[in-house]
C-alpha positions in Angstrom: -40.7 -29.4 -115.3 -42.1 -33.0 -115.6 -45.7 -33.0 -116.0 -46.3 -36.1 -113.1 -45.7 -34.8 -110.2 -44.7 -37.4 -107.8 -46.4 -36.5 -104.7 -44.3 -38.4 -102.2 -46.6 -37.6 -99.2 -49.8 -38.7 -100.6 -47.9 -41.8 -102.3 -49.5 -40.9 -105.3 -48.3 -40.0 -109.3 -50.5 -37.3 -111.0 -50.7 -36.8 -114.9 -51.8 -33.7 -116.3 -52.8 -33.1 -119.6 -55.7 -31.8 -121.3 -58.2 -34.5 -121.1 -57.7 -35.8 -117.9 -55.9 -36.1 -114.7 -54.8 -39.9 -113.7 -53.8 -40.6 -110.2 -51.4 -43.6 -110.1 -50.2 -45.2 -106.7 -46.4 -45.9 -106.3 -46.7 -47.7 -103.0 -45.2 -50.5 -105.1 -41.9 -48.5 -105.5 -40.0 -52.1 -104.2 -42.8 -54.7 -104.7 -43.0 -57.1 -107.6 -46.8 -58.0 -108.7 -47.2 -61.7 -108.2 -48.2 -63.5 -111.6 -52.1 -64.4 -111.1 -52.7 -60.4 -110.2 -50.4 -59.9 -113.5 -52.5 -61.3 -115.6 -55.9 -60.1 -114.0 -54.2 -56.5 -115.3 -53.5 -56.9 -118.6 -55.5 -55.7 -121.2 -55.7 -57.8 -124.9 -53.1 -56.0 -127.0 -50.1 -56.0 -125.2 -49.0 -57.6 -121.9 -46.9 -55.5 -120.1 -44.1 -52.6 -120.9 -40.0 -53.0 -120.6 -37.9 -49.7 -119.6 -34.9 -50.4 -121.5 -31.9 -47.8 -119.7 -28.7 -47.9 -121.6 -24.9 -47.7 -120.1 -22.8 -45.7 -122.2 -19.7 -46.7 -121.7 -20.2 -50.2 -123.1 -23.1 -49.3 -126.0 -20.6 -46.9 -127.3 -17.7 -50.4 -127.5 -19.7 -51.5 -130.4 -21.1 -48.3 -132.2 -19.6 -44.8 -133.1 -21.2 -42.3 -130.2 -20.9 -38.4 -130.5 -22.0 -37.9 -126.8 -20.3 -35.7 -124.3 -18.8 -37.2 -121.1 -20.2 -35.3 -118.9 -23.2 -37.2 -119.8 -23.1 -39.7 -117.0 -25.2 -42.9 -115.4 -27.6 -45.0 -117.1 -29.8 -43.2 -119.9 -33.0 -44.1 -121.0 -33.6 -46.2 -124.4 -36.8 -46.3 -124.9 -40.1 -47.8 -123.1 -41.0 -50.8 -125.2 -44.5 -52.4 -125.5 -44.3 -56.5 -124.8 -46.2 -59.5 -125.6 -46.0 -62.4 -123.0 -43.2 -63.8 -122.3 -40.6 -61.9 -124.7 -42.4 -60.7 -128.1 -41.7 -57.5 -128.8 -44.5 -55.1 -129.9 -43.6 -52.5 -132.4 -44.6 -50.5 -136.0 -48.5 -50.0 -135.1 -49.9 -48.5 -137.5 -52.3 -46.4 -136.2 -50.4 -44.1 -133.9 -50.3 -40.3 -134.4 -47.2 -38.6 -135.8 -44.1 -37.6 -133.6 -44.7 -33.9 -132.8 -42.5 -31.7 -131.2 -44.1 -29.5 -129.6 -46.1 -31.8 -127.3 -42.6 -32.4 -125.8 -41.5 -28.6 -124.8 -42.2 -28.9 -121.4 -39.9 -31.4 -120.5 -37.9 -31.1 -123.9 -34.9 -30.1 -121.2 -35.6 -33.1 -118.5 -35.7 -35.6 -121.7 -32.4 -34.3 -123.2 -30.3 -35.2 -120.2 -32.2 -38.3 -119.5 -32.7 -39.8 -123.0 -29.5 -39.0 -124.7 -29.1 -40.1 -128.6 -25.6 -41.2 -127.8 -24.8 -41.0 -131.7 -26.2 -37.8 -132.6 -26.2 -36.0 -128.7 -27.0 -32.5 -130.7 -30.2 -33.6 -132.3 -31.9 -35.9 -129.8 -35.1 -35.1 -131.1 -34.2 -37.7 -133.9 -34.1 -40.7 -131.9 -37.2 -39.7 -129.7 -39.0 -39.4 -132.9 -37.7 -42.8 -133.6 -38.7 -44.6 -130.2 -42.5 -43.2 -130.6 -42.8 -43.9 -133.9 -41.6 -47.7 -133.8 -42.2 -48.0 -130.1 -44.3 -45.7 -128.7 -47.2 -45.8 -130.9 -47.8 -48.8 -129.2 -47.8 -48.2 -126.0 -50.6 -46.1 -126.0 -52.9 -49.1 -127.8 -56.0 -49.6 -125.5 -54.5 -47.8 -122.7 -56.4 -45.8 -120.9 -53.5 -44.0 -118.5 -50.8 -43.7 -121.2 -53.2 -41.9 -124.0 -51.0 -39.6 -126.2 -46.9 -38.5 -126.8 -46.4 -36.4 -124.0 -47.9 -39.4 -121.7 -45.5 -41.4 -123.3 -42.4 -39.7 -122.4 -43.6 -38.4 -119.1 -44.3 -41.6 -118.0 -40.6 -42.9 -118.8 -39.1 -40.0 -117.4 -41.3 -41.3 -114.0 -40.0 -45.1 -114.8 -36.6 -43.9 -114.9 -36.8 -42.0 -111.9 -38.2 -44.6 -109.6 -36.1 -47.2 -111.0 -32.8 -45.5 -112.1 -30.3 -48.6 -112.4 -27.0 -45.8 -111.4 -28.5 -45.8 -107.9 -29.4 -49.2 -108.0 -26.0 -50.2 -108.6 -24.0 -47.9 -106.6 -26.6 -49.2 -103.6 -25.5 -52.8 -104.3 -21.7 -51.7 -104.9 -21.5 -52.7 -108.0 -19.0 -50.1 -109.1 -17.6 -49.5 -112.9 -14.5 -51.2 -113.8 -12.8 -52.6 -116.9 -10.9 -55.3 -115.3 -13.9 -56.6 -112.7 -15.9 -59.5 -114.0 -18.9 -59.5 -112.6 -21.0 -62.8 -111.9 -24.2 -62.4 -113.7 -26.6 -64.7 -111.5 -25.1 -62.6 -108.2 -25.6 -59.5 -110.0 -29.0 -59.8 -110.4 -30.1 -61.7 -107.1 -29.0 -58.2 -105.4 -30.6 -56.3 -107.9 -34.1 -58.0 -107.1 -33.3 -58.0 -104.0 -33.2 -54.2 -103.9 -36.1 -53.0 -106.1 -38.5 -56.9 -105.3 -38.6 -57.8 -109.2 -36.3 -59.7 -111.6 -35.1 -57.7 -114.5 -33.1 -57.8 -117.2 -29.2 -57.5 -117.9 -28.3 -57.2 -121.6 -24.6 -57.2 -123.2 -22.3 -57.3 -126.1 -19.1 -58.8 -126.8 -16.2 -58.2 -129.2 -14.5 -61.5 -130.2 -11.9 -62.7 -127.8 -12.8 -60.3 -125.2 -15.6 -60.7 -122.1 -19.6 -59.5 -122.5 -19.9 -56.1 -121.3 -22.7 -54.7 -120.1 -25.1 -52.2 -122.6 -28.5 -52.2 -121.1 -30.5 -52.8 -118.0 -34.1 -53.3 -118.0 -37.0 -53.4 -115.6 -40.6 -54.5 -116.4 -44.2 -52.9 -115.3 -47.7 -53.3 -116.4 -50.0 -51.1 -117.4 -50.5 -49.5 -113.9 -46.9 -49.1 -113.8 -46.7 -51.7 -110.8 -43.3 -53.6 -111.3 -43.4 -56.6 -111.8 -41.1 -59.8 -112.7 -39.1 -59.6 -116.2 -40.1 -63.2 -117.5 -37.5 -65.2 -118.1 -36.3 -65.5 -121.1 -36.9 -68.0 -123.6 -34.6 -71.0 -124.4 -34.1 -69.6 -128.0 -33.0 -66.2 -126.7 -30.9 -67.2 -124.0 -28.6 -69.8 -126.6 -27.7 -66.8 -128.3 -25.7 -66.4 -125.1 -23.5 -68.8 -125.6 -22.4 -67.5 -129.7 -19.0 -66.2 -129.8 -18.9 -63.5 -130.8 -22.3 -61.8 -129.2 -24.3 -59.5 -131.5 -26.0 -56.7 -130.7 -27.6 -57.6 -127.0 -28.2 -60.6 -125.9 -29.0 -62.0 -122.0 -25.7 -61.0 -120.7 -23.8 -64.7 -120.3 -22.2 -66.4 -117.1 -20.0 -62.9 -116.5 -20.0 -59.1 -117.7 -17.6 -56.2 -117.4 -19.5 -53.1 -116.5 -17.2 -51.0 -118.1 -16.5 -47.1 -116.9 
C-alpha cells in the first residue's frame, strides 16, 4: 500500500517514513499557485518539479516496446527536477544509490503505474534509471521529499491527483488515429479542468501528423500545482522541423493515438 495516505476528510497528505511524518495540504487539488507566491516558495537549487506521464500508444510509434496491452492509460515517466523557465536539472552527484529494497512496499503500486514500456519484466531498471539521473535531484535541499522511497511515493501521489486518463476522458478527449486534435483547444480545457497550464509533448514520423507521447503537469516543492511556464522560443521552433525528434511541444495538431 502507498505510504501517503491521502486523507480526503481532513484534506490532508501524510508521509511516513522513519525520520519524520510531513503533513501536506491538497486543498489545491484544481488551483494553480499565482507566480509572486511561486517564487516566494522556491528554494535556491531547483525551482519547481515536472510529472512527466507517458501515453503508450504513441511513445511505442517511435521505439521498440515489450509491454503488455492490458497495461492501459497514461503511465508515469518520471518526476523531473526544473530550473526556471525550462532547464532541466539532472546527474547530481551527490545522491544515494538506487536501492531496492526501500521500494518493497509499493514495489506492486509502482509496477502498474510506472511501466518500463521496453523492458515491462524488469521495471526495476528504468526506476533505477529515473532516481539515479533524475531523482537524486529532487531531493537537493528539500526538506518534504528527503530520500528514495519519498521520491516515488510522492509521484505515485502526483499521478494520482493528476492522472491525465481521467483528465481526458472528463474533457472527451477520446483515443483515435484518424481525429486531429487542435493543440491550443486541447489544452484550454485541460487548464480549465485541473486551474494550471501544462504541458503536451509529441513525435512525428515524416509525412505523417504529431502524435501525442507525453503529458505533463508542474508543482513546487509543496506539491501545490502551479503553471508549466511557457516554453521558450528556442524549444517551441523545434516545433515546426519536419520530421520531429524525440518530443517536442506538440505543434498546431496531434493525433492521440489508441
Amino acid at each position: 500500500l502507498l505510504c501517503a495516505l491521502i486523507l480526503l476528510s481532513s484534506g490532508q497528505v501524510w508521509f511516513s517514513n522513519q525520520a519524520s511524518i510531513i503533513a501536506i495540504d491538497i486543498y489545491f487539488r484544481s488551483q494553480a499557485l499565482p507566480l509572486s507566491s511561486y517564487w516566494d516558495s522556491m528554494n535556491e537549487t531547483w525551482d519547481y518539479l515536472t510529472l512527466s506521464q507517458s501515453w503508450p500508444p504513441g511513445y511505442c510509434q517511435f521505439t521498440k516496446c515489450a509491454y503488455p496491452r492490458r497495461i492501459s492509460g497514461f503511465n508515469i515517466h518520471g518526476l523531473w527536477a526544473e530550473i526556471w523557465p525550462d532547464q532541466p536539472m539532472n546527474q547530481c552527484s551527490n545522491g544515494s544509490k538506487f536501492e531496492n529494497s526501500s521500494i518493497q512496499d509499493i514495489y506492486e503500486q509502482l509496477k502498474n503505474e510506472w511501466v518500463d514500456e521496453r523492458s515491462y519484466d524488469n521495471p526495476s531498471a528504468f526506476w533505477h534509471h529515473e532516481w539515479s539521473k533524475h531523482g537524486v535531484c529532487v531531493i537537493q535541499n528539500n526538506d518534504v521529499i528527503t530520500n528514495q522511497h519519498d521520491y516515488f511515493t510522492a509521484s505515485l501521489m502526483l499521478k494520482g491527483m493528476y492522472n491525465f486518463t481521467q483528465i481526458f476522458e472528463r474533457n472527451h478527449i477520446v483515443p483515435s488515429n484518424t481525429t486531429l486534435y487542435n493543440t491550443a483547444s486541447i489544452m484550454e480545457a485541460i487548464k480549465s479542468d485541473i486551474g494550471a497550464n501544462v504541458w503536451l509533448h509529441c513525435s512525428k514520423k515524416s509525412g505523417e501528423e504529431a502524435k501525442l507521447v507525453e503529458a505533463r503537469i508542474c508543482v513546487n516543492k509543496y506539491f501545490k500545482l502551479i503553471d508549466c511556464p511557457k516554453e521558450s522560443f528556442r524549444i517551441q521552433l523545434l516545433s515546426s522541423i519536419r520530421p520531429l525528434t524525440w518530443t517536442t511541444p506538440c505543434p498546431k495538431a496531434f493525433v492521440f493515438s489508441n
